[in-house]
N, C-alpha and C positions, 0 to 999 in steps of 0.2 A: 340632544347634542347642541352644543354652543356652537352658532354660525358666525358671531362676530373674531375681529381679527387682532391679534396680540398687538399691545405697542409698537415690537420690533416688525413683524408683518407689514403695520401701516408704514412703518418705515422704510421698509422693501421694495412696496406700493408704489409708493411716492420717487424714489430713486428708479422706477422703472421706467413710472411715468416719465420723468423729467428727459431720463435719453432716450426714449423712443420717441419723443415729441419733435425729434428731427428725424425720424424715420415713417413719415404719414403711408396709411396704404395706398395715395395715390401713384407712391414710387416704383408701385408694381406693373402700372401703364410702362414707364422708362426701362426696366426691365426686360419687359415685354417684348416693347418694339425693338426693341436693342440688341435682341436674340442674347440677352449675357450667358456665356456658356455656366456660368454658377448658379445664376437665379437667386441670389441675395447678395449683402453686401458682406465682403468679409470684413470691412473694419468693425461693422456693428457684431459680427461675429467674434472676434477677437476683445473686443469691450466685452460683451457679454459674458467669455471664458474668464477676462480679467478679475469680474466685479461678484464670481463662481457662480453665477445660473448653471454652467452645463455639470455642477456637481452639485446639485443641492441637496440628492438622494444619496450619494456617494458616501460612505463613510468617511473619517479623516484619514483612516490608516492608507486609506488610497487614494488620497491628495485631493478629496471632496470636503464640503461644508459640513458633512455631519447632519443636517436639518432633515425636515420632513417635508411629507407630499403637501403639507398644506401649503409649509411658505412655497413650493414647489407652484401650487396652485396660482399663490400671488403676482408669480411672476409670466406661467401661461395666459391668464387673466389678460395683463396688460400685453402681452403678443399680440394676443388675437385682438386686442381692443384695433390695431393696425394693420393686422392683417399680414404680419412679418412670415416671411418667407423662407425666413433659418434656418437650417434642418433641426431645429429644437426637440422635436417630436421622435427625431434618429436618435438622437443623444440620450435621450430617456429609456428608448427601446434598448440600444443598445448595451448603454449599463446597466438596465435591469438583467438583462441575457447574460455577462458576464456573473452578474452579483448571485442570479439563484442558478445557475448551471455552471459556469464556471471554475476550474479547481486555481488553489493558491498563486500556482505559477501563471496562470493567464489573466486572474486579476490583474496579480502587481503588472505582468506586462502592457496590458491595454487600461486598466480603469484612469492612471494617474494622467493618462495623455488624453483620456475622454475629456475627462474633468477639464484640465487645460486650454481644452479648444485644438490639440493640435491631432488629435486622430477623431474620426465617424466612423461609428458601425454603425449601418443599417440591415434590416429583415428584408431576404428574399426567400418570400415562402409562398406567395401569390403563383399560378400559373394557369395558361388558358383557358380556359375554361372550368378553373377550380370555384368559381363563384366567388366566395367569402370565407369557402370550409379549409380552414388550415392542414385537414388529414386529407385533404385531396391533390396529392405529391406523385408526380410520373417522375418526377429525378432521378437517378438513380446512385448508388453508391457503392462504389463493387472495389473489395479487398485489393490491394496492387502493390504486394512487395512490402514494405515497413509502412504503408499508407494505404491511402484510398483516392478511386477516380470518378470522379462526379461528371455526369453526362444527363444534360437535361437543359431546363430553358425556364427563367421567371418573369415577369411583367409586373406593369405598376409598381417596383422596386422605391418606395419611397425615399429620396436624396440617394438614388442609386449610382447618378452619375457625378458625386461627387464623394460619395464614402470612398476611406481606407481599406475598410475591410466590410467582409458580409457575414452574416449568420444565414445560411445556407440551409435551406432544409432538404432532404434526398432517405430516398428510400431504401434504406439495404437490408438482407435476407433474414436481420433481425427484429427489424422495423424502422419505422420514422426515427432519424437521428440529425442532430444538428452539427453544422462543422462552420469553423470558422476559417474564412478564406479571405484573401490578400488581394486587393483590386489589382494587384499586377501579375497576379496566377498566367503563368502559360496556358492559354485556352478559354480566359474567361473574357470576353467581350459584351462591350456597355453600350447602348444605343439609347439617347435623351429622347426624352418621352416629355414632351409640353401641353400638361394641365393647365385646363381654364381657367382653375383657380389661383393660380400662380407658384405652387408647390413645385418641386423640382419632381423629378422620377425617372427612372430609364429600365429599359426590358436588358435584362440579361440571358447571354446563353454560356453554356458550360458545356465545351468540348473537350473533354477528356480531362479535365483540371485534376490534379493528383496532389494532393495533401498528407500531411505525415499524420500518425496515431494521435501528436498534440492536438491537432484541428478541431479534437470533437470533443461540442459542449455537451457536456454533460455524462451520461451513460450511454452506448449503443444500444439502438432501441426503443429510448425511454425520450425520443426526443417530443413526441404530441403531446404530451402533458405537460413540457417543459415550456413549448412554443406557446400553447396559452396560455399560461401563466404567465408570459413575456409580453402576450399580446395584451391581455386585463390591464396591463398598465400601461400600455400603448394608447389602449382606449380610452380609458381613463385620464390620462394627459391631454390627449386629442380632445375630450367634452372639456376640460380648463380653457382650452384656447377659443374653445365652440362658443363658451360662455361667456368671453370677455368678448368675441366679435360680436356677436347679439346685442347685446349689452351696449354699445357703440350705435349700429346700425340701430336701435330704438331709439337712444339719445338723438342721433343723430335727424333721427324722421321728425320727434317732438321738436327739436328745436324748428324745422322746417314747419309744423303746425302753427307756432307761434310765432312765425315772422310772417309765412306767406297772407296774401291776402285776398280776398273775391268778395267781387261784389260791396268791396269798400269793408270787410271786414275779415280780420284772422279767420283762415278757416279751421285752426283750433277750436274754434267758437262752434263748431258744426255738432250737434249732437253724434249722428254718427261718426264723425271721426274721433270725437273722444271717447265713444264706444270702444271703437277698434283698437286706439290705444290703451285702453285698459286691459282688453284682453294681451296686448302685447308685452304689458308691465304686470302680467298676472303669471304668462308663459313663461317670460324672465325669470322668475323668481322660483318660480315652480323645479326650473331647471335648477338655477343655484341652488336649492335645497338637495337634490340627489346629486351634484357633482360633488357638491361639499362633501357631502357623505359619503362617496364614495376614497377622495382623498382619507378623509380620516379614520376609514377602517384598515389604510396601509399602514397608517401609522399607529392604529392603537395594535395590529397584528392580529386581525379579524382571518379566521381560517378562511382554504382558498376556495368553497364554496361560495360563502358570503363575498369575498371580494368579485368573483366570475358574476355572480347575481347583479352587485353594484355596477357594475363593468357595463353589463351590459341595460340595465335601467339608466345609466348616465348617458350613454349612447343615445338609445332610442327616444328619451326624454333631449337631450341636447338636438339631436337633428330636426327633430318635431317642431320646438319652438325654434330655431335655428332658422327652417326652410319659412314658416309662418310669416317671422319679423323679417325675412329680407323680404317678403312678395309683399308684404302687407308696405312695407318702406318704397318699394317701386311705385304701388300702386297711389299712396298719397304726395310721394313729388310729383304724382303727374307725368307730363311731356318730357318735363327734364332729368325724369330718373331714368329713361331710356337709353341716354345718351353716356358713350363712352366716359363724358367728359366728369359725369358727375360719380362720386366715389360710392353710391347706396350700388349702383351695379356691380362692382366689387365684392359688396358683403354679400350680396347674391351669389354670383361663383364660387366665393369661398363655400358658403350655404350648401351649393351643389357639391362640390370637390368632396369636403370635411363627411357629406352624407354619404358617400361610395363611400370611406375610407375605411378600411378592420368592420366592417362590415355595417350595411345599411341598417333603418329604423326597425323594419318590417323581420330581416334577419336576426334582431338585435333582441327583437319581442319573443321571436318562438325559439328563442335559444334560451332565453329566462323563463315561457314555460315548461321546458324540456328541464332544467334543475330545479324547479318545482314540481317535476312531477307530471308531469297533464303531458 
């Protein structure tokens, strides 16, 4: 498989670069302190809709770019290279959940306003003590009149408290089913949840919330196989952005090798630390070859074994180098990478955040050998 990137790609690259280069991850301190009830910026939000990142996957019929996961890639890449905080990663979940469960009428109604920038869907499927396992749902979903009433509770709701709508997971006497629900539902309350990484999130609970027959994606029943399928690409997007922050936070350390100085010399110059950075530019790389590959079997339409496998190979390879290059970057700035002030502690929290996220390394491994087999 070809790793390098098309003309138009570089050209993606390049425009992405250029306007997130007023958006540094240092903005995520201001944020921070600032308690922002959004936790990003909505003008870089609204650019972003403009210039169609939030439809890259989107077909045109439903006011998307048409393109594929790689240029998709291109532009998580340069997110994460900042550390950006946009719910970019809802937008993907979300219009993937419409595009493979979805029927006609709830496309056209939400995909063209995804795309847009002017509605979020995000996944609440997380719940107390569920771990990472997505069929571990005490929700409930119980028949009520021309609809249905949901009664239960989610956490770690990634951009929960800024989504339009949810994808809801709940359990009813058919099985796991998905529904989609309206952040202003009578009875559903959002409580902001402040990650260390800078991501946005909030625990939801669902008191009695009542939804019509439209609500539900997909088939009654058949919503676990839906959900991960939903999630594969969740994950997958999530190792794009994994990979451009690493990517950064190495750059970032090298260039500190080559300035700092001891002992009247770079300590770039230090055998072992050019060690360590090899190993760092080894892990790098190692990861972009299974991210990449993972992109490209959405788009060449790799069955959804192979894409569950890549999914989670991208994962646990991204976290691995991910957690490596942020400890490995504290540990050669020294004194000064402990400090709030300097941005390598950043790429660390992110490091931590991104490793919980749709499930850690360690989850990530025995769930790829469980579809192998072992």
């Amino acid at each position: 498989m070809a790793a390098g990137r098309t003309e138009e790609q570089e050209i993606l690259a390049r425009t992405a670069r250029e306007l997130l280069r007023g958006y540094p991850a240092g903005r995520l301190r201001a944020l921070r302190d600032g308690h922002d009830p959004d936790g990003f910026s909505r003008a870089l939000w609204s650019e972003m809709a403009r210039l169609g990142w939030l439809g890259i996957v989107v077909p045109e019929a439903y006011g998307g770019a048409g393109l594929g996961w790689r240029d998709l890639l291109v532009v998580l890449e340069e997110l994460g290279r900042v550390l950006a905080p946009e719910p970019m990663l809802s937008a993907v979940a979300g219009a993937s959940a419409l595009l493979l469960g979805g029927d006609e009428a709830q496309r056209r109604t939400h995909l063209p306003a995804v795309a847009a920038g002017e509605r979020l869907v995000a996944l609440a499927y997380q719940e107390p003590g569920s771990r990472f396992d997505p069929a571990c749902v005490t929700t409930r979903a119980e028949r009520s009149g021309v609809g249905w009433r949901l009664s239960g509770e989610k956490t770690h709701v990634l951009d929960g408290h800024v989504a339009d709508w949810l994808v809801v997971s709940a359990r009813a006497d058919e099985g796991l089913t998905l529904f989609l629900v309206p952040r202003g539902a009578p009875g559903l309350a959002a409580e902001r949840l402040w990650r260390v990484d800078g991501r946005g999130a909030a625990r939801l609970r669902l008191d009695g919330v009542v939804v019509g027959r439209e609500a539900v994606l997909g088939a009654v029943g058949a919503g676990e196989a839906l959900l991960r399928r939903v999630l594969d690409r969740a994950i997958i997007a999530l190792s794009g952005t994994m990979l451009g922050a690493m990517t950064a936070a190495f750059e970032m350390t090298l260039d500190y090798l080559k300035t700092r100085t001891q002992f009247g010399v770079r300590i770039g110059t230090f055998q072992a630390l050019k060690h360590r950075a090899a190993r760092m530019y080894v892990e790098t790389e190692l990861a972009r070859s299974v991210v990449t590959a993972a992109h490209a079997a959405l788009d060449t339409g790799a069955d959804e074994t192979q894409v569950a496998r890549l999914a989670a190979a991208a994962k646990a390879r991204a976290a691995d180098a991910f957690l490596l290059i942020a400890n490995e970057g504290i540990q050669m700035h020294g004194g000064i990478g402990m400090t709030d002030e300097h941005d390598i502690g950043l790429y660390l929290k992110r490091a931590r955040g991104d490793e919980m996220t749709f499930g850690d390394a360690a989850w990530q491994r025995d769930r790829l050998a469980r579809l192998d087999g072992y």
